[in-house]
C-alpha positions in Angstrom: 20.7 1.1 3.2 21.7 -2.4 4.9 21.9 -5.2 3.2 18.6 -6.9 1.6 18.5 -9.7 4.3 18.8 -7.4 7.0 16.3 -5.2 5.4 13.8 -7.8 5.2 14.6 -9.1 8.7 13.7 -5.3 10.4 10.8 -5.5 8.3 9.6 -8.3 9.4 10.0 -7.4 13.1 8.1 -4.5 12.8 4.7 -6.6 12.5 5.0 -7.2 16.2 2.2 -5.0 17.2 -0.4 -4.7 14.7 -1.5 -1.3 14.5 2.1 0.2 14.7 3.1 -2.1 12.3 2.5 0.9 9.6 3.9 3.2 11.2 7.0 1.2 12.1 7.3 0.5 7.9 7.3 4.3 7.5 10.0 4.9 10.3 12.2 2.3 9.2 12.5 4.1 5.4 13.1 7.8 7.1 16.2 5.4 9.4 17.2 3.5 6.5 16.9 5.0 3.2 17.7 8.4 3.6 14.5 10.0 3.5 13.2 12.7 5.3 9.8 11.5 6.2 7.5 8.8 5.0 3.3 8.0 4.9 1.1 5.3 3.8 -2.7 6.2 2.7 -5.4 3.8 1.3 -6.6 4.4 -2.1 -8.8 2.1 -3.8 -10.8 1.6 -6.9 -14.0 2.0 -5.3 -13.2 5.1 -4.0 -11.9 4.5 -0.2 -9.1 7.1 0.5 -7.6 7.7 4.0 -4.4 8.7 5.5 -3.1 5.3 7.5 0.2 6.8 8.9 2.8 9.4 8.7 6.2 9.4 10.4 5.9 13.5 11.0 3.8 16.3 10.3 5.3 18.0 6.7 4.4 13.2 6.1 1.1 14.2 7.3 0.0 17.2 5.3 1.5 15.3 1.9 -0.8 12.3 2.3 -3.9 14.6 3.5 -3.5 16.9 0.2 -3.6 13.7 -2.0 -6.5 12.2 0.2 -8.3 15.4 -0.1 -7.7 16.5 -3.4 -7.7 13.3 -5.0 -4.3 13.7 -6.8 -0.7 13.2 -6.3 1.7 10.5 -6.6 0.6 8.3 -4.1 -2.9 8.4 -6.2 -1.9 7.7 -9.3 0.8 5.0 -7.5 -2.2 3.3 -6.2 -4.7 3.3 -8.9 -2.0 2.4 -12.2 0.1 -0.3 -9.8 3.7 1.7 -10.8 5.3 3.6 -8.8 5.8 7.5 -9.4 9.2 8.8 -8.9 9.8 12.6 -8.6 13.2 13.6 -7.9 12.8 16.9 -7.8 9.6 19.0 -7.4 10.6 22.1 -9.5 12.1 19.9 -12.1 9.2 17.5 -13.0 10.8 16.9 -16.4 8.0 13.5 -17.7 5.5 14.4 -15.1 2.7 15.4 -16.5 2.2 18.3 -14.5 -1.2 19.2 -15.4 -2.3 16.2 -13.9 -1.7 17.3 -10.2 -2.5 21.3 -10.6 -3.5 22.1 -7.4 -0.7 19.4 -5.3 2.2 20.3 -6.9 2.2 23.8 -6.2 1.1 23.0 -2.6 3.5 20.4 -1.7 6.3 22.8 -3.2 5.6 25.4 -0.8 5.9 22.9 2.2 9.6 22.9 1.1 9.7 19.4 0.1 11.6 18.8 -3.0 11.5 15.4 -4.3 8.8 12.4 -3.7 8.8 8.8 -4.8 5.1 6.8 -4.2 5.2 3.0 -4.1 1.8 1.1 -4.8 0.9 -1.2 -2.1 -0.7 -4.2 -4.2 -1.6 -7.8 -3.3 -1.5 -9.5 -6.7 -2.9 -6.8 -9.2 -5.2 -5.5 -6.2 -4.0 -2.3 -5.3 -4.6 -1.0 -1.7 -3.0 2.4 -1.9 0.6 4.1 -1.4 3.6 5.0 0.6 5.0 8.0 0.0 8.5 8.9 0.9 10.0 12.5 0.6 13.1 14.8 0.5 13.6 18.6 1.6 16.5 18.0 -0.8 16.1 16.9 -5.0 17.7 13.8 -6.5 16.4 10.1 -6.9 16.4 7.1 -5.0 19.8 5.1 -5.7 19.1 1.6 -7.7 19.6 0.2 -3.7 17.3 2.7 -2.2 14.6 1.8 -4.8 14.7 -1.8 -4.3 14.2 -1.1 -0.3 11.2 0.7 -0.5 10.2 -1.7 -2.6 10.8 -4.6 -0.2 9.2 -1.9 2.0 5.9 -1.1 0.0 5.3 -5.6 0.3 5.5 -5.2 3.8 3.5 -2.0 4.0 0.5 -4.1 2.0 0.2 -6.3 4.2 0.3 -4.6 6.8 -2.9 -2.7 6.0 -4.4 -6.0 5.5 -3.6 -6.8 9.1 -4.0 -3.5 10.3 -8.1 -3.8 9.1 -9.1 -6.8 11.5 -7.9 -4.2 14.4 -10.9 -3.2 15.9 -9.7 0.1 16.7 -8.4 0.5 13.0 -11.7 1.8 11.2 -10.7 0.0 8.4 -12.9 -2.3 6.4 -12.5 -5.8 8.2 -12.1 -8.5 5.7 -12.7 -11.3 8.4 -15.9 -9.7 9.9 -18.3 -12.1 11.3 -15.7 -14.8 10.2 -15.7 -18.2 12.6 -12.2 -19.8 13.3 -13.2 -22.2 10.2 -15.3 -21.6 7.7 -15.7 -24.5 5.0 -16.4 -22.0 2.3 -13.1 -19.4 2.7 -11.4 -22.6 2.8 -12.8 -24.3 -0.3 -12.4 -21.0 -1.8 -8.7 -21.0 -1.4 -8.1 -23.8 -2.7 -10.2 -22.8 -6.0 -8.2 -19.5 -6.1 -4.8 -21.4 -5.4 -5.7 -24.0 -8.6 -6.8 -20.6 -10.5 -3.6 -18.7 -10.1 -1.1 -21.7 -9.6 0.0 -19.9 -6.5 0.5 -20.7 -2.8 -2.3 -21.7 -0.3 -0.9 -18.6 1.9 -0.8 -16.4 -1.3 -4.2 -17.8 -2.2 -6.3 -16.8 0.8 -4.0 -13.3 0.8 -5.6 -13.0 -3.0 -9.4 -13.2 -1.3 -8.9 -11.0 2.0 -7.3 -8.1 -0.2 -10.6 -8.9 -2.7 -12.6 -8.3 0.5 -10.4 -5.1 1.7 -11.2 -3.1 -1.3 -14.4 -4.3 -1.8 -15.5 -3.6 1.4 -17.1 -7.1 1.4 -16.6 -9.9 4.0 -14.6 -12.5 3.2 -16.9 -15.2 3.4 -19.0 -13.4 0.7 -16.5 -13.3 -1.6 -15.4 -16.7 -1.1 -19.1 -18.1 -1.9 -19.0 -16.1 -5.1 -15.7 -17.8 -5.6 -17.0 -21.3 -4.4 -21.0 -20.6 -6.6 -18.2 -19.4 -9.7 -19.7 -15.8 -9.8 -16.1 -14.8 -8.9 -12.8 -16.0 -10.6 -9.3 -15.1 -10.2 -7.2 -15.3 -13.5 -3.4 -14.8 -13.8 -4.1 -10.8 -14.4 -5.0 -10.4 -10.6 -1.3 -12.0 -9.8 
């Protein structure tokens, strides 16, 4: 991999269109970190699962058996906020394999060999996964790991972004939303006092609150603004 800066820099550049932006995440990995392929999905607590993007098809059919079966790294990634490193497939060695019974046998028979999942989280909110994976065992070098991890930040919010597409079929977060809105803002400021955070990190709190809710924004910054709603240090 480049170095961190210049990492960070491509990264950044790939938000210039919004709904590629995911996609251009996932293809940047496969270029940089030598991966074979890569794929985000949406998991959330409440139950919303869907395959976002995948850099090829063997990508594809990994994030599809996880979405459909409801297993799999990039499950268990997304719902415990850790990520799930599998160097090699036929090896699990501290996996506990009787958690994913019918995707590990599955994904072994694609001919992929080793898979690492990174949880896309804003604060403690998780949002789902990107999976990246090897036709070839062995683990992510300490330099590797720390780029998809730079990678899976960027890959959070781009699904936040990605959901006020209209195109997207997401759940949009800034719905019915004006330009301003005195309560989103009052809100943020409340969350921002709350957490001891950032005004941008703030209102990035409430939108992914909204995301995997599937609430607008406004009505979860009124709950926030009427106190039925309050961020502690444990959603950071």
């Amino acid at each position: 991999m480049t170095d961190r800066a210049q990492w960070s820099r491509l990264l950044a550049e790939a938000a210039d269109n919004r709904v590629a932006q995911p996609g251009r995440i996932c293809q940047l990995c496969v270029d940089m970190l030598s991966v074979t392929g890569a794929g985000v999905s949406m998991v959330t607590s409440s139950g919303v699962r869907d395959v976002i993007s995948a850099t090829d098809d063997l990508s594809a059919r990994i994030e599809e058996l996880q979405v459909t079966l409801g297993e799999g790294p990039c499950v268990d990634a997304a719902l415990t906020g850790a990520p799930v490193l599998v160097s090699d497939i036929e090896a699990p060695h501290d996996i506990v394999v009787e958690r994913w019974p019918a995707f590990l046998p599955a994904v072994a028979q694609s001919g992929v060999r080793a898979i690492f999942a990174l949880p896309l989280r804003i604060g403690a909110i998780g949002l789902g996964a990107i999976d990246l994976y090897r036709t070839e065992p062995g683990p992510l070098s300490d330099d590797q790991l720390a780029g998809a991890l730079l990678a899976a930040d960027a890959a959070a919010i781009a699904l936040l972004d990605l959901a006020v597409d209209e195109d997207a079929g997401l759940p949009d977060p800034l719905a019915g939303l004006s330009p301003y809105h005195p309560q989103v803002h009052q809100a943020t400021g409340m969350v921002q006092v709350q957490l001891g955070v950032s005004t941008e990190d703030a209102f990035l709190m409430l939108r992914a609150r909204a995301f995997t809710t599937g609430r607008p924004l406004v009505d979860i910054a009124v709950d926030v603004v009427e106190r039925r709603l309050r961020f502690s240090v444990e959603d950071e």
